[in-house]
N, C-alpha and C positions, 0 to 999 in steps of 0.2 A: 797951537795948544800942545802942551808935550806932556809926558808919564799921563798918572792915572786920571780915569774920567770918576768926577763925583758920584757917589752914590744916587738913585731915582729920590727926587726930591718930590713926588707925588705923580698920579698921572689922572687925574680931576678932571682936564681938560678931553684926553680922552674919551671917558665916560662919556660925554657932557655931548661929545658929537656923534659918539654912537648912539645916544639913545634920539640926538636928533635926526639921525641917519635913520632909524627904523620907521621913521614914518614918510619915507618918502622912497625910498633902498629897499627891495625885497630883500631881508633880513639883514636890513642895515649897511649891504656888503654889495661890490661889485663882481667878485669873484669867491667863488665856495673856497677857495683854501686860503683867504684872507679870516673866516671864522676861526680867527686863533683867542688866546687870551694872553692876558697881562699876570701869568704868575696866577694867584688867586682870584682875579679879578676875570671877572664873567666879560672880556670887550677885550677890541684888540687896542693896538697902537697906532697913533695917528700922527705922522710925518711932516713937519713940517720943511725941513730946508736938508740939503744935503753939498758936503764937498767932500772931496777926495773920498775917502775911505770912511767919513764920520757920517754920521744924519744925526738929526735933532728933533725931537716932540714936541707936540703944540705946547706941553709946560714948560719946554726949555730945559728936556732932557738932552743930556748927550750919549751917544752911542759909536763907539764900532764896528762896521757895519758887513756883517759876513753871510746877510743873505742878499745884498745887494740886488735886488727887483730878481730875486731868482737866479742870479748869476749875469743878467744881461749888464749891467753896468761895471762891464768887466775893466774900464779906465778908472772907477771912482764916479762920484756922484761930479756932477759940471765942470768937466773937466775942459782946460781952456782948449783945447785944439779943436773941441766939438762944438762949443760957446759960440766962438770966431766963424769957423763954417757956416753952422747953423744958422748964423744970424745972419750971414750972406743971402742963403737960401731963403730967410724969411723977408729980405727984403724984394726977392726981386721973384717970388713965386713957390710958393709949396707943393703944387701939384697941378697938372693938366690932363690928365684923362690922356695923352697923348703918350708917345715914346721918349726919351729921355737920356742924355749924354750919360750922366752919372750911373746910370742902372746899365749901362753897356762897358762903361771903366769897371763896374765893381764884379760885372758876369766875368769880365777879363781875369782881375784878379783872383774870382776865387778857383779859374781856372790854373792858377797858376800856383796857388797853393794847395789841391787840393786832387792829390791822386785820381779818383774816381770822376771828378768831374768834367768831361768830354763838352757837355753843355750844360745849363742853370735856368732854370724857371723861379721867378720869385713871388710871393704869397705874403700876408701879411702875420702870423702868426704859427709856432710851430703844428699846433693843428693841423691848419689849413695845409699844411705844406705835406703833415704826414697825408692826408686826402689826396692832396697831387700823386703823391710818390704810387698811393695803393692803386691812383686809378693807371699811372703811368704804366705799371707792371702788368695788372688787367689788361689792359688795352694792347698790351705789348704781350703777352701768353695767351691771350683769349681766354683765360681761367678763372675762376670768380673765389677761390675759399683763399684764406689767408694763416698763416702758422704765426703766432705769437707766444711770448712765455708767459709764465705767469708770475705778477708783481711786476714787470713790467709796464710803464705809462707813456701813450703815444699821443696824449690829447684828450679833451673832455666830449670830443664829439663822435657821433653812433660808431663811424667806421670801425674804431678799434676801441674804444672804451667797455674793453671786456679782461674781464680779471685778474684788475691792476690792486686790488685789496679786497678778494674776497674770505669771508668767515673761512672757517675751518669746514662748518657743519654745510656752505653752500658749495666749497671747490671742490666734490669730487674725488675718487682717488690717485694718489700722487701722479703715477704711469700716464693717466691719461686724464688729466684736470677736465672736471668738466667751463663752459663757455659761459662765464654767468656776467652778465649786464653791471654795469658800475652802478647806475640807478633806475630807479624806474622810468617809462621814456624813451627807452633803446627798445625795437620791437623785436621780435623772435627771426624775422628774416633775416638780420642781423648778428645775431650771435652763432646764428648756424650756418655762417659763411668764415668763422673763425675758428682755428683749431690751434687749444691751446696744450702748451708743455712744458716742464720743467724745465728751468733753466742748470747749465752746468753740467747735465745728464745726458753724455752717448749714448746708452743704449734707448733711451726714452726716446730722446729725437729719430734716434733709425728706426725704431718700431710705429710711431708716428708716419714720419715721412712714409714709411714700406703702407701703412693703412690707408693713405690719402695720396697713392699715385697717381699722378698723372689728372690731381684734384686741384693744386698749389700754384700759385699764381707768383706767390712772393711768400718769406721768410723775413720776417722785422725783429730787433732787436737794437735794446739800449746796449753797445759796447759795453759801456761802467754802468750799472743800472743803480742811475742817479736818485729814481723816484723808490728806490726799492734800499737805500740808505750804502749807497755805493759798493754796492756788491761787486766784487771785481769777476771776471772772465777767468774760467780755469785755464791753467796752460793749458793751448792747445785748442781750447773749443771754438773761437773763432774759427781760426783753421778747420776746424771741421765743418761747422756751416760753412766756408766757403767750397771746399767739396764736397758735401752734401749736393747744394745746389745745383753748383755745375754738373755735376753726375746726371741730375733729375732735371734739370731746364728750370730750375726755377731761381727767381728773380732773389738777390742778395739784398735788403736794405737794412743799411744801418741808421737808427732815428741818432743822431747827432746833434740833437736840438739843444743839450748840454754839455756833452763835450767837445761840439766841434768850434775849433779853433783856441778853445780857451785851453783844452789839453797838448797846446802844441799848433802853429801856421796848418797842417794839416790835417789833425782831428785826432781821433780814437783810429783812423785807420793807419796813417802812421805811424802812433805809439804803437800798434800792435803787430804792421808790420801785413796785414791781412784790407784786401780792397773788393768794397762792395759793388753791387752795380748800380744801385743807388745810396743817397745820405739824404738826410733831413736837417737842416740847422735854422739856429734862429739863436735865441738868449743874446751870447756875448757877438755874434754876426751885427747885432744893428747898437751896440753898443748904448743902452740905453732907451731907442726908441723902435715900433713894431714893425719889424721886419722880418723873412723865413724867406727859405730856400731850398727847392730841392734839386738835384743835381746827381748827373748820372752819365753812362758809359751811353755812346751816341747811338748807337743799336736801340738800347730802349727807350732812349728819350727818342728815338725819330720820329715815332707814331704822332707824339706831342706835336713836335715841330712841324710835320707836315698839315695840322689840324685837324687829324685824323680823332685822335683822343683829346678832347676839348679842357680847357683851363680859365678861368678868367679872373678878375678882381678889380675892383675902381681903383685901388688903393696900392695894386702893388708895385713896389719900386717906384714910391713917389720922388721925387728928387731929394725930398728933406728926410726921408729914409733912406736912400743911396749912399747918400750924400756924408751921415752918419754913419753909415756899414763902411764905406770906404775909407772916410780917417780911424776909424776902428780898426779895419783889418791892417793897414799900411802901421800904425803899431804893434799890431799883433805881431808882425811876420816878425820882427826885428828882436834879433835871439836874448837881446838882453832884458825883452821887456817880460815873454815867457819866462825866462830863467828868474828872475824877481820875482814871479806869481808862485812859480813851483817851491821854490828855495823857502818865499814866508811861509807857505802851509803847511812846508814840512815841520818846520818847525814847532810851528800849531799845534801838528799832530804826537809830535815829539814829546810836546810839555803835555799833552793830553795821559799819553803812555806814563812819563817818568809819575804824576802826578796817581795816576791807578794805582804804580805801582807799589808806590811808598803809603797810599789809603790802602793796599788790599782791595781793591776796587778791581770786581771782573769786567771788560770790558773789551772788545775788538775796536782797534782805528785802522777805519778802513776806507780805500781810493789813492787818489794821489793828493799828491802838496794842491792842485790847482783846485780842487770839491774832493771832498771828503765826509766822513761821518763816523761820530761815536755810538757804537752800540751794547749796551747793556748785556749780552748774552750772559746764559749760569755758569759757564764755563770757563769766556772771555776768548771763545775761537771765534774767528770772524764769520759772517756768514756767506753760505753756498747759492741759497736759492730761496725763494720767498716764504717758503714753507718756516725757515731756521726765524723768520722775524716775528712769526705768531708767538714765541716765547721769548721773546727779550723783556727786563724790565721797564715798561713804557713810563712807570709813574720814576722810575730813579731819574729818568731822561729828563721829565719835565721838570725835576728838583733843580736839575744840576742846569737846564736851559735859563731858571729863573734866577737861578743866584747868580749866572752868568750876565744876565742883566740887569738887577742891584748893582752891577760893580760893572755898568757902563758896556758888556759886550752882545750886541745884538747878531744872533743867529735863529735860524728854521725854528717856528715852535713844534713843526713838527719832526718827532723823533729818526722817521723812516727816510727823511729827504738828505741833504747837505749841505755843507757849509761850503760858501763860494771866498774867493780869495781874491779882493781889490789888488790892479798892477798897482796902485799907489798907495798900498798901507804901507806906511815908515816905520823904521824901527822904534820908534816911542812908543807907536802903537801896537806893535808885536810884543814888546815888553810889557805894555798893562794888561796884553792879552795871555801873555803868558801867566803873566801872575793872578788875573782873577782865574784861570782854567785851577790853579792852584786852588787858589780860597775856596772854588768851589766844589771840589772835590771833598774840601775839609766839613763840607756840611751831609755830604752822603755817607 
């Protein structure tokens, strides 16, 4: 199928299984940030089939597809190298509670792409994997508080699910944010083993770090903070969390659960040139199916590996997830398949700018070609730190998200997150994306 995709010829169908979905679905939904809508329509979308870079709806929409499962289906929807594998895998065993060839080839590989990785423990979920990582570091400083920023997102679960989108009137003042719970459910032991900070601010971080010495276990951070609408890293501040750290003994991790590999065969810490002592990945890692990993400098993963700080899971590195991560990643490395992912987004991002610019539309595009994200600011200066996203225009966002999908282009409903970039969108499809990013601009 080539040039533009039809207009939404209705989405009936969808309703039709949400409202069947709510009586069996606590709120219809398997996951809280599936709670999107269809434009004016109170229900999200519902997926029927996917290849390459397109997906389709139960009514026989078609789409563009640049939230691709979050970024994890970073080949395209069924893409035949994973087809052929998989279907090996599923004839002669998906999983045995046992240890497993394929999950010892893919520990290799991501050794071999991936700076900081000395060793690899795998998990099924980036969650699960950020939980390995905090307890890795714990168990390995004897420390229990943890520093995170704020708008930053490490997973839905207690560990760190602390003030990834807090109110104005709940976080505290900027210097020193207060630790507030995602939802209710997280208990008070909890948030007052987290100390959190602004992100992009030296002096905050060293006033921080200087008040909880010799408190800190670990320091986590999204490189591109993906869930915070790709705020990039000022020059320089990685570099400084990494001597922060080492000055103070405490543990480096970078959550990578987004960018790693899909920014590049070695992650956010290559691009930036700064290596942690631990990472988190997962998304484009199992390319499709659930997989996570965390991975670190042999020092602190030893405690792990001796069985000293305990790990487990039925699930992880089942063959049919190895098995996936490994023709996933044995694409990834190969520079032209990266240079394809980078080169469309930029372009994306390109027609997003020229398209602001000729509406008079204030706007930052910010990340790289591979996720990225358009943000509404009054200004149209990109954003620093979570604080600069409590004033963007959120409802121009959802105008511009919707018309984007009348005219066939499916991304994030939500405004704060990013757009992920198929290795296999073709240039047909960069063209009708470029042009609806056009049309749509023309209705803001």
């Amino acid at each position: 199928m080539n040039g533009r995709i039809p207009t939404l010829n209705g989405t009936g169908g969808s309703r039709d299984w949400f409202d069947r979905a709510k009586a069996s679905l606590a709120g219809g939904i398997s996951s809280s940030s599936r709670l999107t809508s269809t434009g004016p329509h109170p229900y999200p979308l519902y997926m029927a089939s996917g290849s390459g870079a397109r997906i389709t709806d139960v009514d026989g929409n078609g789409y563009i597809d640049y939230l691709i499962s979050y970024g994890s289906a970073i080949l395209g929807h069924a893409h035949p190298a994973l087809t052929e594998a998989l279907s090996d895998v599923l004839r002669t065993g998906t999983m045995f509670g046992t240890c497993n060839t394929p999950e010892v080839e893919l520990a290799e590989l991501i050794r071999e792409m991936v700076p900081c990785a000395d060793l690899v423990r795998f998990a099924n979920s980036g969650s699960e994997a950020v939980q390995g990582a905090v307890r890795a570091a714990r168990g390995y400083t004897g420390r229990d508080k943890i520093l995170k920023f704020e708008g930053h997102y490490h997973g839905w679960s207690d560990t760190l699910a602390i003030s990834n989108r807090p109110g104005l009137a709940d976080a505290g003042p900027y210097e020193a944010p207060h630790a507030v719970p995602h939802s209710p459910g997280i208990p008070e032991g909890v948030t007052g083993d987290v100390v959190v900070c602004p992100w992009n601010d030296p002096a905050a971080l060293r006033a921080l770090l200087d008040a909880h010495r010799g408190e800190l276990a670990a320091v986590i951070c999204e490189p591109i903070v993906a869930n915070n609408a790709c705020t990039m890293p000022a020059p320089g501040f990685l570099g400084l969390l990494r001597e922060e750290c080492v000055k103070r003994g405490i543990v480096l991790v970078f959550d990578e659960v987004c960018t790693g590999f899909r920014t590049g065969p070695g992650g956010a810490q290559t691009m930036f040139g700064v290596e942690p002592d631990l990472a988190v990945f997962s998304k484009a890692l199992g390319g499709g199916l659930p997989i996570a990993a965390f991975a670190g400098r042999r020092e602190v993963m030893e405690p792990l590996a001796e069985g000293r700080v305990k790990h487990g899971g039925t699930y992880n590195a089942s063959p049919l997830c190895a098995t996936s991560a490994l023709v996933t990643l044995r694409h990834l490395r190969t520079p032209e398949v990266g240079k394809r992912i980078d080169e469309s987004g930029r372009r994306i991002m390109e027609s997003i700018e020229r398209a602001a610019r000729d509406r008079r539309v204030p706007c930052a595009v910010q990340g790289v070609g591979a996720m990225f994200q358009v943000v509404f600011t009054p200004d149209g200066a990109p954003t620093r730190q979570y604080r600069d996203l409590l004033h963007v225009d959120q409802a121009r966002y959802d105008t511009f998200r919707h018309a984007l999908l009348e005219r066939g282009v499916h991304s994030n409903a939500y405004g704060m997150a990013c757009w992920f970039v198929a290795a296999t969108v073709t240039d047909d499809e960069l063209d009708a994306t470029c042009e609806a990013v056009t049309e749509a601009f023309g209705v803001l």
